[in-house]
Rosetta silent file (secondary structure, phi, psi, omega in degrees, C-alpha in Angstrom):
SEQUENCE: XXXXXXXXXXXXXXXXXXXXXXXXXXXXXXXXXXXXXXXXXXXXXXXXXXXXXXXXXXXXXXXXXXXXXXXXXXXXXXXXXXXXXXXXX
SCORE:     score description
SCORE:     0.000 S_00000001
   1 L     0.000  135.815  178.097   -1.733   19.663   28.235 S_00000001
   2 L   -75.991  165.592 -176.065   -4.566   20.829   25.618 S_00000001
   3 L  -104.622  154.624 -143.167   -5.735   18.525   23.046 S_00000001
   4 L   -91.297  138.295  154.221   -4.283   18.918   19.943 S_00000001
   5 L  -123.586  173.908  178.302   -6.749   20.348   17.007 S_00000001
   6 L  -124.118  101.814 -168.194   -7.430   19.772   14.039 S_00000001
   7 L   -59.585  -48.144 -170.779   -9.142   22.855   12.110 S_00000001
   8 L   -84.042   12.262  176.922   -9.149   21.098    8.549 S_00000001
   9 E  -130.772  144.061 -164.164  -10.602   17.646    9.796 S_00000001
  10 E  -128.088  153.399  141.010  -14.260   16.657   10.402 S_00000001
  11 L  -143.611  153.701 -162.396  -15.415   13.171   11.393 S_00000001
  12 L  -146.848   96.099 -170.695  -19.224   12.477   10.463 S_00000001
  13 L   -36.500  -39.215 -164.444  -20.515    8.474   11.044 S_00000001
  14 L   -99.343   38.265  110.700  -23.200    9.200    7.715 S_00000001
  15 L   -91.418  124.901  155.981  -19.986   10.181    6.021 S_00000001
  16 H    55.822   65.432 -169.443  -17.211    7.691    4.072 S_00000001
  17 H     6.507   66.912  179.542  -18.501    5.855    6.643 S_00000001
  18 H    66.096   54.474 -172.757  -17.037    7.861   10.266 S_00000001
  19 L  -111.986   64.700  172.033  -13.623    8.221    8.730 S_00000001
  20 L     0.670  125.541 -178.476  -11.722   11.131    9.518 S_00000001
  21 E  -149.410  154.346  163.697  -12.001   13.016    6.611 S_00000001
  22 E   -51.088  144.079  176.964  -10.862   16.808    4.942 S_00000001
  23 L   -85.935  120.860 -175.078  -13.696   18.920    5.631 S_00000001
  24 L    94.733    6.654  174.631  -16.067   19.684    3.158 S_00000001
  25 L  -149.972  171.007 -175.699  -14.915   16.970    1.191 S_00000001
  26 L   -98.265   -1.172  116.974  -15.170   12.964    0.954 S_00000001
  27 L     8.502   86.511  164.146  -10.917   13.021    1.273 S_00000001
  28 E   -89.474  154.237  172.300  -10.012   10.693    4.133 S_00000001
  29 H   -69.946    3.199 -176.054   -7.131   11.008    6.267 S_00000001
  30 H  -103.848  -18.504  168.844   -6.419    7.442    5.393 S_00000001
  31 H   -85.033  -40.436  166.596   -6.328    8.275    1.782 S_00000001
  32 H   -40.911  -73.155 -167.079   -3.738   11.234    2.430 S_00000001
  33 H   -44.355  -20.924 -177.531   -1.760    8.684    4.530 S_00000001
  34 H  -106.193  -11.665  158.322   -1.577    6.151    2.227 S_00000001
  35 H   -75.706  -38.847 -164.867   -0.734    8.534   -0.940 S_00000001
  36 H   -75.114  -46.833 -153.800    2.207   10.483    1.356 S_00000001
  37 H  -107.568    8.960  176.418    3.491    7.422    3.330 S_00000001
  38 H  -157.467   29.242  122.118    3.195    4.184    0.866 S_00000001
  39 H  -121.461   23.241 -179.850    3.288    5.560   -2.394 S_00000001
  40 L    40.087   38.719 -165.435    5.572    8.760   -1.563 S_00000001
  41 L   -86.651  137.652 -178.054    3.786   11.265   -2.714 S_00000001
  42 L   -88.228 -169.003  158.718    4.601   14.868   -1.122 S_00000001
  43 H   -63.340  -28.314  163.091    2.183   16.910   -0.248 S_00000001
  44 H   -73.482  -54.819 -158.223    2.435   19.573   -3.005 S_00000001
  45 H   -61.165  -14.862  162.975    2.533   16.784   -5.516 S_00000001
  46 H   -76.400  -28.626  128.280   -1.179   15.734   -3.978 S_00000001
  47 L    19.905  -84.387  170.144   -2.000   19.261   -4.890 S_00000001
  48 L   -34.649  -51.792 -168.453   -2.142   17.713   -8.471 S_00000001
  49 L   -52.803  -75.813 -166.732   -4.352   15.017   -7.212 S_00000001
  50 L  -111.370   62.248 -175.060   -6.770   17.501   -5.115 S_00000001
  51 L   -55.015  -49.066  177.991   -6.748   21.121   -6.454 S_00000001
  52 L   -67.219   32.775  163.951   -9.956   22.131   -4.748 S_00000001
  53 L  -148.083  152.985 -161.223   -8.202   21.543   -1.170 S_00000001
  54 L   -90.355  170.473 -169.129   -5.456   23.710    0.575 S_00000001
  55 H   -72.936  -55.827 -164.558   -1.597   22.231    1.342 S_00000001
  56 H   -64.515   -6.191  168.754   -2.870   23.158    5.396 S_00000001
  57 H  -101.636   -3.285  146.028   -5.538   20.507    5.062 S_00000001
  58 H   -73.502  -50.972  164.065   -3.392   18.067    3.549 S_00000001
  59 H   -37.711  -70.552 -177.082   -0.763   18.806    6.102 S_00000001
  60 H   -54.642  -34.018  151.019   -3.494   18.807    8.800 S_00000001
  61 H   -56.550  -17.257  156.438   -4.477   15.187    7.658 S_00000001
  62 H   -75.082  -34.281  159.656   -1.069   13.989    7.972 S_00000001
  63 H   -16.086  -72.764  176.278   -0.992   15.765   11.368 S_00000001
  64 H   -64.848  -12.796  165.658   -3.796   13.707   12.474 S_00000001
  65 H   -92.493  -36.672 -175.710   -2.714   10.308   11.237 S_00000001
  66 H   -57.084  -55.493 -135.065    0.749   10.926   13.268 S_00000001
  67 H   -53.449  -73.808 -174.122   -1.726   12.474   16.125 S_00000001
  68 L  -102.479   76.226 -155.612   -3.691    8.767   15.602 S_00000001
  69 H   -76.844  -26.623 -160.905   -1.335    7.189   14.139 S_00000001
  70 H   -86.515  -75.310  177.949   -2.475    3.309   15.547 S_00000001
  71 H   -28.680  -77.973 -164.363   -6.379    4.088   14.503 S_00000001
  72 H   -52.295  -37.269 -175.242   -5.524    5.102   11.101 S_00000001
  73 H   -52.687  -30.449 -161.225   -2.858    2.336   10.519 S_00000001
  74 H   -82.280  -53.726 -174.365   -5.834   -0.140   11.644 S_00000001
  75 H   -92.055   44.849  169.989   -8.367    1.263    9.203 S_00000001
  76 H  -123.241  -34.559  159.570   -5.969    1.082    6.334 S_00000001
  77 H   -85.522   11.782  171.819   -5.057   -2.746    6.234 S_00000001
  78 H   -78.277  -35.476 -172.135   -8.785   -2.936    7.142 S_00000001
  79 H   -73.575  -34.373  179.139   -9.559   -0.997    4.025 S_00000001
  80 H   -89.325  -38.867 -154.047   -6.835   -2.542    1.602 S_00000001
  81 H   -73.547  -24.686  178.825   -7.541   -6.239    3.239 S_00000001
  82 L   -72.162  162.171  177.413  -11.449   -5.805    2.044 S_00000001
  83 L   -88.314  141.329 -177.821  -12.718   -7.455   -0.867 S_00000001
  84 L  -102.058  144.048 -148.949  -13.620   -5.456   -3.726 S_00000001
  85 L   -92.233  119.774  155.451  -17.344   -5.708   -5.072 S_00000001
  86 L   -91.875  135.517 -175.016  -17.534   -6.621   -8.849 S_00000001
  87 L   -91.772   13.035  171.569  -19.774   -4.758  -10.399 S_00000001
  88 L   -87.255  -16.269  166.229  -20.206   -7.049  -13.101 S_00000001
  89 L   -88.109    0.000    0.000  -22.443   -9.698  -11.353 S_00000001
């Protein structure tokens, strides 16, 4: 079976630190996934959000979180579970 691609997704380690991300942009697939699938946002209505990026690369990042669905789940309570840096000290 061929491996599945993904035209509208890059990953780059000296980017949003090696994060599957839209291409050409700093737009992780873990930031699609967590506006579409825990705050129920559709995909046009991210549109609003991200006007500079087309509905197939928002599709193709939800693609790629089912496609890696266990990775992405993993860096998303790693990513909500971190502590956030005040920038006031």
């Amino acid at each position: 079976m061929p491996a599945v691609v993904h035209p509208h997704i890059t990953i780059d380690p000296n980017i949003c630190g090696g994060s599957p991300r839209i291409e050409g942009t700093r737009i992780t697939v873990r930031t699609i996934a967590i506006y579409a699938l825990h705050h129920g946002q559709t995909p046009e209505e991210l549109l609003t959000h991200y006007p500079h990026i087309s509905l197939a690369s928002i599709y193709d990042a939800l693609s790629y979180y089912y496609d890696n669905r266990e990775a992405i789940d993993k860096d998303i309570a790693e990513h909500l579970s971190a502590p956030e840096i005040d920038s006031r000290s």
